[in-house]
C-alpha positions, 0 to 999 in steps of 0.5 A: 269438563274443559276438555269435554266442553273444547270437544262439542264446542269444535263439532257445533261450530263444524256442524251448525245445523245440527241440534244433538251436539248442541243439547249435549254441549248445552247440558254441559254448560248447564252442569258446569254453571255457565247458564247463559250460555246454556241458555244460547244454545238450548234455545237453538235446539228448539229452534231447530228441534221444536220437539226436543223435549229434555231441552224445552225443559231445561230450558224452562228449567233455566229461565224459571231460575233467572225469574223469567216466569212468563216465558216459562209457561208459554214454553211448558205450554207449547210443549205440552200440546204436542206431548203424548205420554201420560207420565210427561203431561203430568210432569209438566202440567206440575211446572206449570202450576209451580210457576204459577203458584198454585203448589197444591196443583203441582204436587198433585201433578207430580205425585202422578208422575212419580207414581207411574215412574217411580224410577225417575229421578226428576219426578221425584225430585220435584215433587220433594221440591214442591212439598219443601215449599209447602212445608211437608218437611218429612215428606219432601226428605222421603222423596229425597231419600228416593232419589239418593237410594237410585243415585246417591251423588245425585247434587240437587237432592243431596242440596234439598236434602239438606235444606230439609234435614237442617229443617228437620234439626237433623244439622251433622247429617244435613252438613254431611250432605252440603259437603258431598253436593259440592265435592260432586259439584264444586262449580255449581252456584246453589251448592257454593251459595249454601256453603257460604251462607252456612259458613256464615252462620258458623261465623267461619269468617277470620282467617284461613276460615275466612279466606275459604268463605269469601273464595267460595262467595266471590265464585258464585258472584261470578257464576251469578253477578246479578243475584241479590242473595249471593250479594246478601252473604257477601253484605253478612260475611262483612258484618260478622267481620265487623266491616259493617259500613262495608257490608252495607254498601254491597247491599246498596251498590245492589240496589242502586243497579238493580232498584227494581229487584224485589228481593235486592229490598228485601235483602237491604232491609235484612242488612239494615236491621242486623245494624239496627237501622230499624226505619231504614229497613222497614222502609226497604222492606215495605219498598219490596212489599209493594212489588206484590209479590211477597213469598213466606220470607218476605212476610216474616220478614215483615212481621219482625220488622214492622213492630219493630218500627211501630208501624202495627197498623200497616202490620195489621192487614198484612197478616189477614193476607199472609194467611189468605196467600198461604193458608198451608204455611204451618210455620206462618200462622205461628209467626202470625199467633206470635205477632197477635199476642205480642204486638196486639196482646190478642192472646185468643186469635194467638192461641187458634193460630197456634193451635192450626199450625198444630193441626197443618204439621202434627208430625213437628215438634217445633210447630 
């Protein structure tokens, strides 16, 4: 790669004006994690070949990632009125419902796309994207199953794919395929971040366990200095050690130099419960509620905390809009029946919240 990477470095600088060398060398940067600087160079391509569609992708692809939602949708936009094929109005029709949050669109959109090219890895890839956020666990791993059956060293569905077995309970074989996405990929922040977080779950926190955990945490905080959950580890990775002050302030030197990230809140209030500061965090988690916008953890978090701290009454409402946002989410309106019988003694609605969440995944022993 370095070598790769001083080669089409020398060849844009000798040909400035052209773009091809500059997407390669963009995809590189991409593949090797060095994201901004893909960045850079992607938006020269455009500039100079508006029409270069793989690279108006990625670089969608990118600014979606770093959370620049809005400038992705003007670009999928732009891309998409000047677009022809079929195949690839669907694709992007399905990005642009993703950012905007309208998943059932999405995953509609990308059903097309991967049924007209059923040899394409990245229709599949996000429609099993789009059914992991919907909770169609089962579904989401078939479609990963696609796209590892063209490519079985294919890192971001070897990493999904994962998600999705550990889901699914299946935790040796979702293991096996977190560790063949990083020896394909050992520079790729996702893959890096899991491992780390997995290696904190197995407490692989003491000794030469513990310097390969912090290793691979410290390289993804480089790669993404600016990431609240990469922060987060690091926070965990200290209290498992016992270094609980230390861990506490990685997550408030975070929100000190980003106070308007909502998921550094969201975090913190993590850490903060772990230390059983139950007021602090429901008030840094409430801190995050009030950016308005709240995904599916964000809200479980929520129910676990705000009971905790008494504060049912600010509960309350909230869990009427958890359910009206995610009306699919299986998994919340178990967490909604578990609240309602065990903070409201409410056992009825407990029972038929129950009882959808059997109804939205009847293929999941755990529902």
């Amino acid at each position: 790669q370095q070598q790769q990477l001083k080669t089409l470095t020398k060849l844009v600088l000798t040909y400035p004006s052209g773009w091809k060398k500059r997407l390669e060398l963009a995809k590189l940067l991409y593949g090797m994690g060095q994201w901004e600087q893909a960045i850079d160079e992607l938006s020269q391509v455009i500039e100079r070949q508006p029409q270069a569609i793989e690279a108006c992708l990625l670089l969608g692809h990118l600014w979606q990632i770093t959370g620049k939602e809005e400038e992705v949708i003007s670009l999928y936009e732009q891309t998409l009125a000047w677009v022809q094929d079929d195949t690839t109005k669907y694709h992007i029709t399905g990005l642009i419902a993703q950012c905007q949050g309208n998943l059932q669109a999405a995953l509609d959109a990308f059903e097309r796309a991967a049924l007209k090219e059923p040899d394409n890895c990245a229709h599949w890839l996000l429609l099993g994207q789009t059914q992991l956020a919907l909770e169609m666990l089962s579904a989401a791993q078939r479609s990963f199953d696609v796209i590892l059956s063209l490519n079985q060293n294919e890192v971001t569905a070897l990493l999904y794919s994962s998600d999705a077995l550990m889901q699914l309970g299946q935790v040796e074989t979702a293991q096996q395929r977190l560790e063949l996405a990083y020896e394909q990929a050992p520079d790729d922040f996702r893959v890096l971040l899991r491992l780390a977080s997995r290696r904190c779950q197995q407490q692989l926190v003491s000794g030469k366990d513990g310097e390969t955990t912090l290793r691979l945490i410290r390289t993804a905080l480089r790669l993404a200095p600016q990431s609240a959950e990469a922060h987060h580890v690091l926070a965990c990775y200290h209290i498992l050690r016992t270094e609980k002050t230390q861990g506490k302030t990685v997550m408030q030197r975070f929100i000190e130099h980003h106070p308007n990230h909502p998921y550094g809140w969201y975090f913190y209030a993590q850490v903060l419960f772990r230390l059983e500061e139950v007021q602090k965090a429901a008030d840094a988690i409430m801190r995050c509620y009030e950016f308005g916008r709240c995904d599916r953890e964000i809200y479980r978090v929520l129910c676990e905390i705000l009971p905790a701290s008494n504060r049912l009454e600010t509960l309350r409402p909230i869990l009427t809009e958890m359910l009206s946002a995610f009306p699919l989410s299986w998994s919340l309106w178990t967490t909604a029946s578990r609240v309602l019988v065990e903070q409201f003694n409410d056992h009825q609605s407990g029972i038929a919240h129950s009882a959808r969440a059997t109804e939205l995944a009847s293929d999941l022993a755990v529902a």
